[in-house]
C-alpha angles and dihedrals in degrees: 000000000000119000107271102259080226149060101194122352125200120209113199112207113015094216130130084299099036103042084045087059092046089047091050092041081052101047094054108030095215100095100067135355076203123043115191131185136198124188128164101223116068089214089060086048096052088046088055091051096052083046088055082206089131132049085211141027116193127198093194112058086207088064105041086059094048105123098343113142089213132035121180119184112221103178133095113309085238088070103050096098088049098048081035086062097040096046094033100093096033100054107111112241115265085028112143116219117194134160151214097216120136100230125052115184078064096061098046087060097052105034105037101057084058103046120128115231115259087030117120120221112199101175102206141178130210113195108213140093150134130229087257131093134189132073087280092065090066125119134177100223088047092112095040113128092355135113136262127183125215119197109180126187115253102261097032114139111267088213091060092042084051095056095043083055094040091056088052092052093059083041075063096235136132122257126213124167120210134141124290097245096053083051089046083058103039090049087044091067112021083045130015098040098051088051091048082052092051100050087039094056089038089058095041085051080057115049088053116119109276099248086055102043091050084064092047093054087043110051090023109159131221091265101058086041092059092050087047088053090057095044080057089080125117120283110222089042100060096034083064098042098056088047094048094047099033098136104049092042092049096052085048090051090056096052086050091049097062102042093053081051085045089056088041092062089045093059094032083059106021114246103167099179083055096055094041087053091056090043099053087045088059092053088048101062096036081054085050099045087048088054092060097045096248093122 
């Protein structure tokens, strides 16, 4: 077996992300020799326990990061300036900090102004999910062949860089590096639109008069299940989300807006080659996302 990249890693936030990381670190054995957690709600701490999917469960986030070589916070990006405030002074020199959040620049805003000197911040991005939270929903092949970004600052260490990526490859995942910002875009549109589609047609479903909706949720096809899958997600994650990445997933928005209008003028006047064209486009990348094994 490798050498654990860790002494003692700290998970903040034992949710679906979070618990699936613990469950990984405590199936092989070559993440941590120590694994912490840290979660808010005492009845989240006491389900950790029973799950014995930590070594040590920590009420006071201060407390779970005390001498640990790795942190990874693992809560709503929305959270990230207040557990910053609380962990800051208390992260171990040499200690690296990385994240699972879904927006980056954001990260970069709240986490970097509080920073200790000789503390390594590696902002990352696992890409993977289900519609479930809690420190049940965890599993440990969650992150397996999936990707995870990694947008480090200029001048991080690459050795610390090296061991965040490194963590991700035993989780099994792919590992790209680009800028926070370009994450911040492509998220934007392989992730945050189609969530904000998803809660938008959900809601529409259900402002329709009761006799109708009672239809919709009756004889619902494949197509409106999938979006209510997705609605299913978890409510203080993608609220922050949308406000912490605000800019990139308005302007994508936009460009959404106006080719749906776009569609919408094709099937107002009939203009079947139009329609066809968006169509094929659709089956190509769904052909080019199976090919990659992304399906």
């Amino acid at each position: 077996m490798a050498e654990p990249l860790f002494q003692r890693l700290c998970i903040i936030g034992p949710g679906l992300i979070g618990s699936s990381i613990l469950r990984l670190a405590k199936e092989r054995g070559d993440i941590a020799r120590v694994l912490v957690t840290h979660a808010q709600s005492e009845t989240t701490r006491t389900r950790v326990a029973e799950l014995g999917i930590a070594d040590v469960v920590e009420a006071d986030p201060s407390r779970a990061v005390a001498g640990c070589d790795g942190v990874i916070l693992c809560v709503p990006v929305g959270a990230y300036a207040g557990v910053m405030a609380k962990i800051a002074q208390h992260l171990a020199p040499g200690c690296i900090l990385t994240d699972a959040g879904s927006t980056k620049g954001s990260v970069v805003r709240d986490l970097l102004p509080l920073l200790p000197a000789g503390v390594h911040l590696v902002p990352g991005h696992p890409m993977a999910g289900t519609e479930f939270s809690g420190p049940d929903a965890g599993f440990a092949t969650l992150f397996e062949g999936r990707y995870t970004i990694l947008t480090p600052l200029p001048g991080c260490d690459p050795a610390a860089v090296e061991t965040v990526a490194e963590l991700w490859r035993r989780a099994g995942a792919m590992i790209e590096t680009m800028d926070h910002a370009t994450h911040d875009k492509v998220v934007a549109i392989v992730s945050h639109l189609p969530h904000l589609i998803a809660f938008t047609i959900c809601g529409t479903a259900d402002d329709l008069a009761e006799e109708t909706k009672e239809a919709v949720l009756k004889f619902a096809a494949s197509g409106f299940r999938d979006f209510t899958r997705i609605a299913a997600s978890d409510i203080a994650m993608w609220r922050d989300i949308f406000l912490n990445n605000r800019e990139a997933l308005l302007e994508m928005l936009a460009r959404f807006s106006e080719d749906a209008h776009a569609l919408g003028r094709a099937v107002r006047y009939g203009q079947a080659e139009f329609i066809e064209d968006r169509i094929k486009r659709g089956r190509k990348v769904r052909r080019d996302l199976i090919e990659r094994k992304q399906a």
